[in-house]
mmCIF entry with sequence, helices, sheets and N, C-alpha, C, O atoms, coordinates in Angstrom:
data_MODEL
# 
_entry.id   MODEL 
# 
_entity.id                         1 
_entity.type                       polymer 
_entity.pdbx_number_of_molecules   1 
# 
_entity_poly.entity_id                      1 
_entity_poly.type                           'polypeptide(L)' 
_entity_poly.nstd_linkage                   no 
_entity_poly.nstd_monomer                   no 
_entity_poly.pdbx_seq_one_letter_code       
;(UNK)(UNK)(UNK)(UNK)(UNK)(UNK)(UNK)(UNK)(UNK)(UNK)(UNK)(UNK)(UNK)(UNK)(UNK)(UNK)
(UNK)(UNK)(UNK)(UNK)(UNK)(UNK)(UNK)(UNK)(UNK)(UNK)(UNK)(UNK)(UNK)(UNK)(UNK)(UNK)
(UNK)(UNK)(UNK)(UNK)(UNK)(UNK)(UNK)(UNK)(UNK)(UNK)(UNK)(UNK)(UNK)(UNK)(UNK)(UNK)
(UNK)(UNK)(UNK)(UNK)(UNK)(UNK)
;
_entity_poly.pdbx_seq_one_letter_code_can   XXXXXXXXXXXXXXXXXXXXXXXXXXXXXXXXXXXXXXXXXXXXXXXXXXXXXX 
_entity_poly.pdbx_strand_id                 A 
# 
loop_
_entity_poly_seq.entity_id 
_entity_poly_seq.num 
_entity_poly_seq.mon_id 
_entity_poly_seq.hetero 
1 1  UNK n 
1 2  UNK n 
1 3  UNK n 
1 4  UNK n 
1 5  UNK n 
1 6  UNK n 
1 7  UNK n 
1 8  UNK n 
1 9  UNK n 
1 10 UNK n 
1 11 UNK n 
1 12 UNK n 
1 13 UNK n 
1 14 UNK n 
1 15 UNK n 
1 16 UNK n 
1 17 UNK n 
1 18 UNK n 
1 19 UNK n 
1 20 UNK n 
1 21 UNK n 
1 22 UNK n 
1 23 UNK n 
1 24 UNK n 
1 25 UNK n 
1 26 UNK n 
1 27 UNK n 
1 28 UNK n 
1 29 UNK n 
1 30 UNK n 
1 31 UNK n 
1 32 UNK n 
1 33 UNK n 
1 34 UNK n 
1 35 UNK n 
1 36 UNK n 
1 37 UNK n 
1 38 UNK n 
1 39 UNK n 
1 40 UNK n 
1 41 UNK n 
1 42 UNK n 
1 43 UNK n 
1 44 UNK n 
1 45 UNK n 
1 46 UNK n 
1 47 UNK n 
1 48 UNK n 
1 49 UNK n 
1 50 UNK n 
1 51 UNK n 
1 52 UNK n 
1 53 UNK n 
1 54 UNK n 
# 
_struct_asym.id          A 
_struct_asym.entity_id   1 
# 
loop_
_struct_conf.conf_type_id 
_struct_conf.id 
_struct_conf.pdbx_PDB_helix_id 
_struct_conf.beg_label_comp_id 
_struct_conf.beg_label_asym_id 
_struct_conf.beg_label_seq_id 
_struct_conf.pdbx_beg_PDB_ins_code 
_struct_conf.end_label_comp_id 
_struct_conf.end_label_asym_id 
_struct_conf.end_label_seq_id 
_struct_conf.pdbx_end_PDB_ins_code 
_struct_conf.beg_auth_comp_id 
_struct_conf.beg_auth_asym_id 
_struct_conf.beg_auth_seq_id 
_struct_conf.end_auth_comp_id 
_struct_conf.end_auth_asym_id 
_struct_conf.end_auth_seq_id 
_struct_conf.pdbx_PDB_helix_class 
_struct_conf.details 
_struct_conf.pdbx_PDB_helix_length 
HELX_P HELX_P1 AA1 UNK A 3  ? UNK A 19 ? UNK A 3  UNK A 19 1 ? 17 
HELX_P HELX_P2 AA2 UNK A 38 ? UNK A 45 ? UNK A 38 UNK A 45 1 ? 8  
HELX_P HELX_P3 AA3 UNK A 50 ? UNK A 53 ? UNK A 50 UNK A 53 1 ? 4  
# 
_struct_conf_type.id          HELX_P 
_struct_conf_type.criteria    ? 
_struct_conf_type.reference   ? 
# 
loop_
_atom_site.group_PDB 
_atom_site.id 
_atom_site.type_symbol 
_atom_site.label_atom_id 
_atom_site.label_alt_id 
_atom_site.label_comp_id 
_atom_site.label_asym_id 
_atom_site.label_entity_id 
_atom_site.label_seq_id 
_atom_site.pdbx_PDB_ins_code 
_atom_site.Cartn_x 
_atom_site.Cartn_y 
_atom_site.Cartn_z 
_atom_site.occupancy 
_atom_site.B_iso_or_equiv 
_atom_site.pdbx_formal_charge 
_atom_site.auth_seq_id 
_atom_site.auth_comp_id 
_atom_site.auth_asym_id 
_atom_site.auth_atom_id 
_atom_site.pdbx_PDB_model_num 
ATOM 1   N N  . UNK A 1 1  ? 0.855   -1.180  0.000  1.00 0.00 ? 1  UNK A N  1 
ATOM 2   C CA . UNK A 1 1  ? 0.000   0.000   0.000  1.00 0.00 ? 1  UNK A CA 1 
ATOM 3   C C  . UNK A 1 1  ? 0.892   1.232   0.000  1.00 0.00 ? 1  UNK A C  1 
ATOM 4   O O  . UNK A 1 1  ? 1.820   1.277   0.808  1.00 0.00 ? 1  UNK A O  1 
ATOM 5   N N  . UNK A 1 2  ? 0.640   2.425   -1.010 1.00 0.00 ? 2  UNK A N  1 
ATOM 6   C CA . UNK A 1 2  ? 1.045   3.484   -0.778 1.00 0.00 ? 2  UNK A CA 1 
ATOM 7   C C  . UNK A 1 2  ? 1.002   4.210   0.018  1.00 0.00 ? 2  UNK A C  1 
ATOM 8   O O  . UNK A 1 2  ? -0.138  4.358   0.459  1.00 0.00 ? 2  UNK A O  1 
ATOM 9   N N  . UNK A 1 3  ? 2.210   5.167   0.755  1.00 0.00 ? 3  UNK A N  1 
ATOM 10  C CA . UNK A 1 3  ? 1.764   6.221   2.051  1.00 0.00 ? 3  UNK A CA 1 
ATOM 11  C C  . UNK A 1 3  ? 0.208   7.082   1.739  1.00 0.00 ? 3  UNK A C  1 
ATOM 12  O O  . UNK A 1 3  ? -0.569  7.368   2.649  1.00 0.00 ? 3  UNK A O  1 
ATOM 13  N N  . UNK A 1 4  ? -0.004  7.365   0.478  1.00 0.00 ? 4  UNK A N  1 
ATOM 14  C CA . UNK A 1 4  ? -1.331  7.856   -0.159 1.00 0.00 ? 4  UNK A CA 1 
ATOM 15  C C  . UNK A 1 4  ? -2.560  7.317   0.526  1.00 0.00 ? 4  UNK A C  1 
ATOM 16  O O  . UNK A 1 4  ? -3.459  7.890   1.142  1.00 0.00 ? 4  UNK A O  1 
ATOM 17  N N  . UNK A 1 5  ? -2.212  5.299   0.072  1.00 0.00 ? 5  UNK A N  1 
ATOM 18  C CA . UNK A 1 5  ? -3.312  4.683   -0.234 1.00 0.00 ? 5  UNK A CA 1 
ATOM 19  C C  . UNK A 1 5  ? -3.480  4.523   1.338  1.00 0.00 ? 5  UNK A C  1 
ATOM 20  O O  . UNK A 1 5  ? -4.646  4.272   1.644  1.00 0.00 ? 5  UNK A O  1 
ATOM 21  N N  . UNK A 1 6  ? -2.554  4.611   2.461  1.00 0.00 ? 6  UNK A N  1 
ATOM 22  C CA . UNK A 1 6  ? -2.515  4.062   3.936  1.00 0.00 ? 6  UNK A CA 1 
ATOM 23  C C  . UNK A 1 6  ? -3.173  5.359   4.349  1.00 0.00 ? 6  UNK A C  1 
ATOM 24  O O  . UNK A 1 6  ? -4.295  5.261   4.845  1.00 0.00 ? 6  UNK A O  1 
ATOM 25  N N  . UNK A 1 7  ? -2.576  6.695   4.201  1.00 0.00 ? 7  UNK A N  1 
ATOM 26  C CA . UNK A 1 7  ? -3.148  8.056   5.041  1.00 0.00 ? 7  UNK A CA 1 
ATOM 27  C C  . UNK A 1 7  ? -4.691  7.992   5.017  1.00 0.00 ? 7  UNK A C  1 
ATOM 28  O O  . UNK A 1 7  ? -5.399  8.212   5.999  1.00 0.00 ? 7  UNK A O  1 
ATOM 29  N N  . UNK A 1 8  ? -5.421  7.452   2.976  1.00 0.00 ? 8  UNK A N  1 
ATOM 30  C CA . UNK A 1 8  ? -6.339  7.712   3.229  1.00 0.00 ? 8  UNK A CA 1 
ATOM 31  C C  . UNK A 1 8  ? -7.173  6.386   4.163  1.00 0.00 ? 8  UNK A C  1 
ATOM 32  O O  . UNK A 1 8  ? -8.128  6.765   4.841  1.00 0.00 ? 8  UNK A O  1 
ATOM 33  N N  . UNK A 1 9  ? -6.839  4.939   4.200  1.00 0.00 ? 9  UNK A N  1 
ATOM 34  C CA . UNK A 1 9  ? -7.496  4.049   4.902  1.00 0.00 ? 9  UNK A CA 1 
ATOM 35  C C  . UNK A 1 9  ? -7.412  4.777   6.256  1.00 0.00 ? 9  UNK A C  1 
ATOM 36  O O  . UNK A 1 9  ? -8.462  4.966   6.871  1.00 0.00 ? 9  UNK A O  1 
ATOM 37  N N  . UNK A 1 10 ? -6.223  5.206   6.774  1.00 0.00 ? 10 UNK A N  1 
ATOM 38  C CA . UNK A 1 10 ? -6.336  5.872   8.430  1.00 0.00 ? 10 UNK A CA 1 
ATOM 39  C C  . UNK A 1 10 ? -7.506  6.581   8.746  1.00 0.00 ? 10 UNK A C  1 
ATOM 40  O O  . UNK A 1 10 ? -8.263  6.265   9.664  1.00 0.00 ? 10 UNK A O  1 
ATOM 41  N N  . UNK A 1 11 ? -7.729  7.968   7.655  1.00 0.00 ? 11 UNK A N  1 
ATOM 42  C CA . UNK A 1 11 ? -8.349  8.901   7.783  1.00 0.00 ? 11 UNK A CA 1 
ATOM 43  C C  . UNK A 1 11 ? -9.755  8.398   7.902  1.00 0.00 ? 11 UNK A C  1 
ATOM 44  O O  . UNK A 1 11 ? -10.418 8.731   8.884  1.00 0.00 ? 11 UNK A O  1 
ATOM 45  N N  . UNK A 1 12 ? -10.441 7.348   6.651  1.00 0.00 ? 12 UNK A N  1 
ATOM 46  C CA . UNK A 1 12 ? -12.059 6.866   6.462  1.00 0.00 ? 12 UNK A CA 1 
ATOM 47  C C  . UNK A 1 12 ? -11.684 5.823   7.863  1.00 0.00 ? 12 UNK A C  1 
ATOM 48  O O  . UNK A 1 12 ? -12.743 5.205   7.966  1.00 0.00 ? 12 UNK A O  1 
ATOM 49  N N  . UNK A 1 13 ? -10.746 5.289   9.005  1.00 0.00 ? 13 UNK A N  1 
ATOM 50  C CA . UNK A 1 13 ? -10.904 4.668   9.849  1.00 0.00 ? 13 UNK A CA 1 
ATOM 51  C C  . UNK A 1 13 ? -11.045 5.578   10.750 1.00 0.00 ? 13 UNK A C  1 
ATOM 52  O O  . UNK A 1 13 ? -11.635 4.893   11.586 1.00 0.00 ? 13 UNK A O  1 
ATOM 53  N N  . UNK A 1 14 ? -10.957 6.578   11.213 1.00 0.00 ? 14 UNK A N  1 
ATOM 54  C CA . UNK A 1 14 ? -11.340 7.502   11.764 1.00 0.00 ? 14 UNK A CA 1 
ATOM 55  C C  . UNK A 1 14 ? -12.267 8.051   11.918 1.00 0.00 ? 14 UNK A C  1 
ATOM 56  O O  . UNK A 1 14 ? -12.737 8.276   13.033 1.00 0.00 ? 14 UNK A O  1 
ATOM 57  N N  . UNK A 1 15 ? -12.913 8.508   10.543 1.00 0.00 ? 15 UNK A N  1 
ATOM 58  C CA . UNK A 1 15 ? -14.152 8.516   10.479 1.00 0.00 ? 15 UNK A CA 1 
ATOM 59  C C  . UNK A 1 15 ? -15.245 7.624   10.929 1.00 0.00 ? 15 UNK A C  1 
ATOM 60  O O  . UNK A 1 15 ? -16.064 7.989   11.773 1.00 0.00 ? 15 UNK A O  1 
ATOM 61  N N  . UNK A 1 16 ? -15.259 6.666   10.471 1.00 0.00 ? 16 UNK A N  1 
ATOM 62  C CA . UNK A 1 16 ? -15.787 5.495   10.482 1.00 0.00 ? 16 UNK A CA 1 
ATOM 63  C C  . UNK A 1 16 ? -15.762 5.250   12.175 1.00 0.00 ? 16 UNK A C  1 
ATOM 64  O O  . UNK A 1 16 ? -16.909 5.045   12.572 1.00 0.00 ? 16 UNK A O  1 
ATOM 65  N N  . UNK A 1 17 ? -14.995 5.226   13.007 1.00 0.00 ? 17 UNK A N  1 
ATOM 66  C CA . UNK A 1 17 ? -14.750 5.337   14.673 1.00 0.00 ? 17 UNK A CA 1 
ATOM 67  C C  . UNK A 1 17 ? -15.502 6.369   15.260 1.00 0.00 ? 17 UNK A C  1 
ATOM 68  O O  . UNK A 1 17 ? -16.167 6.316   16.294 1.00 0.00 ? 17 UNK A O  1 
ATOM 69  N N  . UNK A 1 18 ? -15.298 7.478   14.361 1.00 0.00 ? 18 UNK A N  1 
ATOM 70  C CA . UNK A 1 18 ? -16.424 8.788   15.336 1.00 0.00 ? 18 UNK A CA 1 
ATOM 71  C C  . UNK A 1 18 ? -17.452 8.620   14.844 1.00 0.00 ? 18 UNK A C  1 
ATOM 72  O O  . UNK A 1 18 ? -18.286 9.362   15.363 1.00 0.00 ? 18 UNK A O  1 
ATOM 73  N N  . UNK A 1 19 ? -17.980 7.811   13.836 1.00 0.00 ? 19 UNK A N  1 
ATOM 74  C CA . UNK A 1 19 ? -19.583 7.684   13.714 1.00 0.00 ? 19 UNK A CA 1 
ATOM 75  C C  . UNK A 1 19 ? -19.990 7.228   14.775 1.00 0.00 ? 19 UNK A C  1 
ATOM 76  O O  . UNK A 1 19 ? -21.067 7.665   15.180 1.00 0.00 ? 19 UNK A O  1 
ATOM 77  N N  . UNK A 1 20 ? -19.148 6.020   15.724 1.00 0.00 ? 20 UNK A N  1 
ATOM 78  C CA . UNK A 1 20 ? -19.786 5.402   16.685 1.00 0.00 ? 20 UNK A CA 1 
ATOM 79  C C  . UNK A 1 20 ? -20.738 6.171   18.255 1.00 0.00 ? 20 UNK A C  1 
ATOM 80  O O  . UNK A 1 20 ? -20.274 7.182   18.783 1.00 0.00 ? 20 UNK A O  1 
ATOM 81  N N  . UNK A 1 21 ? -21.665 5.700   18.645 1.00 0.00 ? 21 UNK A N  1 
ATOM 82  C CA . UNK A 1 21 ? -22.495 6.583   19.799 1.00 0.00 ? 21 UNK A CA 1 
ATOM 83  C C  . UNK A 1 21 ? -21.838 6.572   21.023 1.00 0.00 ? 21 UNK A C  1 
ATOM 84  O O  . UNK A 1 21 ? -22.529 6.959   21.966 1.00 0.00 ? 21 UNK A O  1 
ATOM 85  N N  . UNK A 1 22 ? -20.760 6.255   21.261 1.00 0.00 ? 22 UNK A N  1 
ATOM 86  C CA . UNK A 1 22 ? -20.161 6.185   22.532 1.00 0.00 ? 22 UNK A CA 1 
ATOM 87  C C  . UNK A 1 22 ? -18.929 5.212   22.627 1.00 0.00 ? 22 UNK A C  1 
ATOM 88  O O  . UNK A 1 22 ? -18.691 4.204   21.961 1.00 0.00 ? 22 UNK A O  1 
ATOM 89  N N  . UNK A 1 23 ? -18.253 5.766   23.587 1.00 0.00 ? 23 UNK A N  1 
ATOM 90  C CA . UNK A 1 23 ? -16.953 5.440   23.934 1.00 0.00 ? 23 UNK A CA 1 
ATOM 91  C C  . UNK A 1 23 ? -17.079 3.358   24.325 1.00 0.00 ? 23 UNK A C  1 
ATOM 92  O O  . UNK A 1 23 ? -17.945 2.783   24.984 1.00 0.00 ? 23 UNK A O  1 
ATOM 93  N N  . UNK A 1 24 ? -16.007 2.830   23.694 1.00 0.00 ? 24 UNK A N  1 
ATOM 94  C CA . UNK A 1 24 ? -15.883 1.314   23.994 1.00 0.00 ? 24 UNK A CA 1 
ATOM 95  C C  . UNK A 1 24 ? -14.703 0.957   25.052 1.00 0.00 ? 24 UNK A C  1 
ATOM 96  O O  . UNK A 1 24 ? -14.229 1.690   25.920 1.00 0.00 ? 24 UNK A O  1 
ATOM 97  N N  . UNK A 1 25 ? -14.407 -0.226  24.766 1.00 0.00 ? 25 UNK A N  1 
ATOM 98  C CA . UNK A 1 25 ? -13.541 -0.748  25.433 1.00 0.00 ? 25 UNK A CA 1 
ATOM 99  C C  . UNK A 1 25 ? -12.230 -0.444  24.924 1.00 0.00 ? 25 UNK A C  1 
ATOM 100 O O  . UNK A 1 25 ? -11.164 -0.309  25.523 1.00 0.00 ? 25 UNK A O  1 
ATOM 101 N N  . UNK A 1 26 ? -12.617 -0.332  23.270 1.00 0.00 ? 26 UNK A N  1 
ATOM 102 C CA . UNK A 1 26 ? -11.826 -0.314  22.762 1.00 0.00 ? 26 UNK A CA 1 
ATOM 103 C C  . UNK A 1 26 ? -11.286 1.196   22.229 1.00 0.00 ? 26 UNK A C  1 
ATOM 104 O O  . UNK A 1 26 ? -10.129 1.505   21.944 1.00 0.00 ? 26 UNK A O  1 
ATOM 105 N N  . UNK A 1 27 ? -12.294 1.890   22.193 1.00 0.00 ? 27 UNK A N  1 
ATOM 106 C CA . UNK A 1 27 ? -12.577 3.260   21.244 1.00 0.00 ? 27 UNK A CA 1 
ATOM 107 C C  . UNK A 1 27 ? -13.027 4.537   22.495 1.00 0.00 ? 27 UNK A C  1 
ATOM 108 O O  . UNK A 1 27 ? -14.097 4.712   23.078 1.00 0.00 ? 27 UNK A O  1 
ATOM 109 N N  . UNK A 1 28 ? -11.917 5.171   22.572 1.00 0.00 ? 28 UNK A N  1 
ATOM 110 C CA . UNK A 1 28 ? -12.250 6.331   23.452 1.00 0.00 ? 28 UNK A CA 1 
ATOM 111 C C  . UNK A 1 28 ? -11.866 7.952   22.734 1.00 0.00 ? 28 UNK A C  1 
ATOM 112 O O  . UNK A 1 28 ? -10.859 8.325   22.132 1.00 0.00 ? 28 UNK A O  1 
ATOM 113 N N  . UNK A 1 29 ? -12.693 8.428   22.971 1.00 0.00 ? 29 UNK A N  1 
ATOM 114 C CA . UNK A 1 29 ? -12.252 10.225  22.308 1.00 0.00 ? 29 UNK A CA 1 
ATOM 115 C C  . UNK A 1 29 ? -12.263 11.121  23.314 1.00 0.00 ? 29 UNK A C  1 
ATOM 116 O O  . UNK A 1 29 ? -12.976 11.364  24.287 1.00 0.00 ? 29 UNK A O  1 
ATOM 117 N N  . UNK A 1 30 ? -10.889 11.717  22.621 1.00 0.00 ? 30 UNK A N  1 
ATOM 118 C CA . UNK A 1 30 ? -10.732 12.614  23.882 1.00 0.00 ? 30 UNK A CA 1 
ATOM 119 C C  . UNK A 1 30 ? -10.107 13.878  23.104 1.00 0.00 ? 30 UNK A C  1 
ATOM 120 O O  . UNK A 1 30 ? -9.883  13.742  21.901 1.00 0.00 ? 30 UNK A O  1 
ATOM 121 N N  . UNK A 1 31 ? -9.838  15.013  23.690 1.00 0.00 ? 31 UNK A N  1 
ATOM 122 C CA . UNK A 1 31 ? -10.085 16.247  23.217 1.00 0.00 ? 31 UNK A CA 1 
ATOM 123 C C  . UNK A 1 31 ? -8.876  16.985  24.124 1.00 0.00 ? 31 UNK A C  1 
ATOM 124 O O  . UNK A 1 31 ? -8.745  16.939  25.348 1.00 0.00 ? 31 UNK A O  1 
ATOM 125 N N  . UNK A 1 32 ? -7.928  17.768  23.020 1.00 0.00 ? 32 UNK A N  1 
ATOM 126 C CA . UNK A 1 32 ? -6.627  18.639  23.812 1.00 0.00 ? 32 UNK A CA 1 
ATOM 127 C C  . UNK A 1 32 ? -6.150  17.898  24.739 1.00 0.00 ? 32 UNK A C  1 
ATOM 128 O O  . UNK A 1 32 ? -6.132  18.240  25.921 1.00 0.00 ? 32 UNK A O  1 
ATOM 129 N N  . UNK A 1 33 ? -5.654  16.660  24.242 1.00 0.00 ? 33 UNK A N  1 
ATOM 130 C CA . UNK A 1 33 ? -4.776  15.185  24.627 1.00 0.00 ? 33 UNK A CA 1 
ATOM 131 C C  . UNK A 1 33 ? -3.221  15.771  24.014 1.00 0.00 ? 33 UNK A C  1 
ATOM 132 O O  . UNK A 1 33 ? -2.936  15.486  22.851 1.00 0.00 ? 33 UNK A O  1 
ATOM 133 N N  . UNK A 1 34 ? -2.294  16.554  24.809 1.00 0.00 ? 34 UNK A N  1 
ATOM 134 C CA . UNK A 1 34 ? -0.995  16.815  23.895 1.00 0.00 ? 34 UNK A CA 1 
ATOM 135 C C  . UNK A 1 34 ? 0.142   16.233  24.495 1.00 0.00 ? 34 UNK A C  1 
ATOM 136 O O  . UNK A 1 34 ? 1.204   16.104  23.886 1.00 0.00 ? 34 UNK A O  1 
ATOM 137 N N  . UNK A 1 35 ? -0.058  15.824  25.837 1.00 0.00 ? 35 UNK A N  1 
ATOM 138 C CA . UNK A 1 35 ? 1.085   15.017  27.114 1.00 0.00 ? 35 UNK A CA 1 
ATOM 139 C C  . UNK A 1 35 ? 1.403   13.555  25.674 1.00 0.00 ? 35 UNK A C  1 
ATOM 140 O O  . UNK A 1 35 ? 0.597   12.684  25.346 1.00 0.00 ? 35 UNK A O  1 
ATOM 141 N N  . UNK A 1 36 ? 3.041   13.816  25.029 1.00 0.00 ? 36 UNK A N  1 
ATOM 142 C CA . UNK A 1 36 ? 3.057   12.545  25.043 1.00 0.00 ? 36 UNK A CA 1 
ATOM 143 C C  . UNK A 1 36 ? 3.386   11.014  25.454 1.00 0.00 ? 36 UNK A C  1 
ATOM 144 O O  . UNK A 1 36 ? 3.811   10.044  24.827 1.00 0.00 ? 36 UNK A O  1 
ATOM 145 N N  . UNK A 1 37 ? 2.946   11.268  26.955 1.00 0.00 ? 37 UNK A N  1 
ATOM 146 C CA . UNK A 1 37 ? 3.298   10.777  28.141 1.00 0.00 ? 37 UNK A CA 1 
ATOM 147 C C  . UNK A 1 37 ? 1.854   9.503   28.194 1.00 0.00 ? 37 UNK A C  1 
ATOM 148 O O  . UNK A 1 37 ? 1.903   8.273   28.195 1.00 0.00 ? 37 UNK A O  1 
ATOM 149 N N  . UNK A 1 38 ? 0.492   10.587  28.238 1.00 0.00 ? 38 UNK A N  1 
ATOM 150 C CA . UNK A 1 38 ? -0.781  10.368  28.380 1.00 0.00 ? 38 UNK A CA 1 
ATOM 151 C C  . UNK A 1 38 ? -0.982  9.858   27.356 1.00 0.00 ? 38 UNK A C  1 
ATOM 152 O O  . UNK A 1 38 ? -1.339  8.696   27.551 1.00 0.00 ? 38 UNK A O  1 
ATOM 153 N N  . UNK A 1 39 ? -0.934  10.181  26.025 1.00 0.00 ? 39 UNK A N  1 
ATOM 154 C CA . UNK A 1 39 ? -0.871  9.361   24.821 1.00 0.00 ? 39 UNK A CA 1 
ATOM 155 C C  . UNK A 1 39 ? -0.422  7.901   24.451 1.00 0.00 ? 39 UNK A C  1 
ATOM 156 O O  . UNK A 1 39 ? -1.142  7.001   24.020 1.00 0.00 ? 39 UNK A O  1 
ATOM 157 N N  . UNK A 1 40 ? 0.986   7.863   24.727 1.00 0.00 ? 40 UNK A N  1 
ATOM 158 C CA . UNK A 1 40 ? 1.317   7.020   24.977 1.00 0.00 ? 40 UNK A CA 1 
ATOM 159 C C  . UNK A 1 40 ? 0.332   5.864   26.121 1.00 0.00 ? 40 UNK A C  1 
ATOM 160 O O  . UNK A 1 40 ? -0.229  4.871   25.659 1.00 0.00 ? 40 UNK A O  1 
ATOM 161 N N  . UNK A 1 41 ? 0.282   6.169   27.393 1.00 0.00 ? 41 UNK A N  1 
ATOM 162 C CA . UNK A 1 41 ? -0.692  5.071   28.145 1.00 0.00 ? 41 UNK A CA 1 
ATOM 163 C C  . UNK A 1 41 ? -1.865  5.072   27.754 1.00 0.00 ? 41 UNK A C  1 
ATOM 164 O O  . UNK A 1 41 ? -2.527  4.122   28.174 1.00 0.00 ? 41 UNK A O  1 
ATOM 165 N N  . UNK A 1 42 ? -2.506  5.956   26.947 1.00 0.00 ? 42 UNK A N  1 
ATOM 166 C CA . UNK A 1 42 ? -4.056  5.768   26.399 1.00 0.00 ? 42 UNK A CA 1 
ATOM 167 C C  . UNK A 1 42 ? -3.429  4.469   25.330 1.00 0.00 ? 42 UNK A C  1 
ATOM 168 O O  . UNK A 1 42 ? -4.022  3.401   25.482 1.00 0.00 ? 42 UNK A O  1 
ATOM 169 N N  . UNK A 1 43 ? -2.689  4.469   24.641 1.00 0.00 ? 43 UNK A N  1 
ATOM 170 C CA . UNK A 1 43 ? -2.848  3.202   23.384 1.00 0.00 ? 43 UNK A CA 1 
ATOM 171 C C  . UNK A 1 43 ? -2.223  2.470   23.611 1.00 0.00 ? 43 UNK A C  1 
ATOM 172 O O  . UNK A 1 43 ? -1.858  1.698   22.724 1.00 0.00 ? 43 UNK A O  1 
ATOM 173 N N  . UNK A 1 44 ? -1.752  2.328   24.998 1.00 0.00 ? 44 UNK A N  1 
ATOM 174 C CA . UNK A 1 44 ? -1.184  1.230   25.382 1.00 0.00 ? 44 UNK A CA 1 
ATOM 175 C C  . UNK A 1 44 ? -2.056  0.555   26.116 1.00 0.00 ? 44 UNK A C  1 
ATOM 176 O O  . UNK A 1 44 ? -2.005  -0.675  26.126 1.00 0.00 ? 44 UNK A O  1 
ATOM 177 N N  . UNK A 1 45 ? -3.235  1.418   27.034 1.00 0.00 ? 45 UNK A N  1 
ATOM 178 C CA . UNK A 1 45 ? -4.277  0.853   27.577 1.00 0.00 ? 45 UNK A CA 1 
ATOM 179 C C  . UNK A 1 45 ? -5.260  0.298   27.029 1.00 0.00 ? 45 UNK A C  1 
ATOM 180 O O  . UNK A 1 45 ? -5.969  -0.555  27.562 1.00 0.00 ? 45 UNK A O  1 
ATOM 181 N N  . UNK A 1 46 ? -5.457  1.014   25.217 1.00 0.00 ? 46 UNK A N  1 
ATOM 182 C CA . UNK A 1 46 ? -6.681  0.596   24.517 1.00 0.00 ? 46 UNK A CA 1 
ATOM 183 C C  . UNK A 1 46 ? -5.770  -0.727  24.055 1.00 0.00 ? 46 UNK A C  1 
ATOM 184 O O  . UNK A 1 46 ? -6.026  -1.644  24.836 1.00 0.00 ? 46 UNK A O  1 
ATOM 185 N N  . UNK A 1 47 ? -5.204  -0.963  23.473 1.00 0.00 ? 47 UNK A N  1 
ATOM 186 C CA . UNK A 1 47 ? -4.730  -1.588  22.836 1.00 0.00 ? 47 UNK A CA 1 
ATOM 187 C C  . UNK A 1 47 ? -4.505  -3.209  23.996 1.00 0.00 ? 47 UNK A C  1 
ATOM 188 O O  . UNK A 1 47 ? -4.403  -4.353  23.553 1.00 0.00 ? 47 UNK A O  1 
ATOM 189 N N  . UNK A 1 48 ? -4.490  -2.983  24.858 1.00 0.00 ? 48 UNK A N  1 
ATOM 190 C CA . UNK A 1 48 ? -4.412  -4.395  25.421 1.00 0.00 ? 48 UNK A CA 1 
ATOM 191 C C  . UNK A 1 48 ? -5.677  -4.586  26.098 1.00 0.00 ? 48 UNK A C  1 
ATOM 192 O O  . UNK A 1 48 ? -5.825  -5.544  26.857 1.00 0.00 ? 48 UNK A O  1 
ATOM 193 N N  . UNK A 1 49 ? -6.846  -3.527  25.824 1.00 0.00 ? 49 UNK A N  1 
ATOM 194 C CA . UNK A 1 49 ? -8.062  -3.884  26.125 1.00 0.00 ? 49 UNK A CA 1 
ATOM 195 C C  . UNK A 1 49 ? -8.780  -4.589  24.503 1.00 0.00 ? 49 UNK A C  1 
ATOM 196 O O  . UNK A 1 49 ? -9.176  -5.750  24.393 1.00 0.00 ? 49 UNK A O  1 
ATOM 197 N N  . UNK A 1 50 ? -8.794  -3.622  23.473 1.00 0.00 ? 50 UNK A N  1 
ATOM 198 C CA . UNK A 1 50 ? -8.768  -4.431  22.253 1.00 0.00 ? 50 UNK A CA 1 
ATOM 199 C C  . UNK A 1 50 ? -8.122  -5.811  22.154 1.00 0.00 ? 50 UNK A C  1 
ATOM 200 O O  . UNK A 1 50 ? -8.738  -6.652  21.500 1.00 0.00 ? 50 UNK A O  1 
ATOM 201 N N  . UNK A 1 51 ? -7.002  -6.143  22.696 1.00 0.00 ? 51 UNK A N  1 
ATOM 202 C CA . UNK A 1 51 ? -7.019  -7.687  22.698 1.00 0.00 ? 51 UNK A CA 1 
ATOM 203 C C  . UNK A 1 51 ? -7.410  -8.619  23.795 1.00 0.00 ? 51 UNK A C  1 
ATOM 204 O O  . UNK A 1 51 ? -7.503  -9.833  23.612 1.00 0.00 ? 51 UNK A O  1 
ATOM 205 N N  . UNK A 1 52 ? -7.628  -8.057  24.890 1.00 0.00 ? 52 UNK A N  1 
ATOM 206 C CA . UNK A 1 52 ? -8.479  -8.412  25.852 1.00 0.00 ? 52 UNK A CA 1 
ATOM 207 C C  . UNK A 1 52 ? -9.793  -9.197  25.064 1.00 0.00 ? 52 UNK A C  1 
ATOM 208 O O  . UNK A 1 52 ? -10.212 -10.324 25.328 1.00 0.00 ? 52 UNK A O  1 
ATOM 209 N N  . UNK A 1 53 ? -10.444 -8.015  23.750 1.00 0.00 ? 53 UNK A N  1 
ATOM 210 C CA . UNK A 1 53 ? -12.214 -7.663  24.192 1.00 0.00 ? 53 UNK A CA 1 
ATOM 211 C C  . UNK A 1 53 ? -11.951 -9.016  22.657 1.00 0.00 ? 53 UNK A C  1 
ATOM 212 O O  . UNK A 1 53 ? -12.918 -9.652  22.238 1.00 0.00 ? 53 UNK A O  1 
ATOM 213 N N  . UNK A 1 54 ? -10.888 -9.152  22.215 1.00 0.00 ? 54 UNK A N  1 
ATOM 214 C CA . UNK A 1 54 ? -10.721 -10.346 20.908 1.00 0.00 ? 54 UNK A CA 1 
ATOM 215 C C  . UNK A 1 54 ? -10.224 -8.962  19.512 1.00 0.00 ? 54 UNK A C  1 
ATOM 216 O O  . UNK A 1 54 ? -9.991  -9.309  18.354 1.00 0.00 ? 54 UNK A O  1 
# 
């Protein structure tokens, strides 16, 4: 896949994530997140809850 063809799958996966009605196990939004401290443990937390949830 091209960096093109990947930016745009990221971007419609993004989209496609904020259509959803509320925050998951897996899927949380959050707003003026710039610590990349906090960043870091948010996708380290989703991410072993996503394989937690399968």
């Amino acid at each position: 896949m091209t960096a093109t063809g990947n930016n745009e799958y990221l971007l419609g996966l993004v989209r496609e994530l904020c259509k959803l009605p509320h925050e998951t196990d897996w899927v949380e939004f959050k707003l003026n997140q710039d610590s990349p401290q906090e960043i870091g443990e948010y996708i380290s937390a989703l991410a072993n809850a996503a394989t937690l949830h399968g």
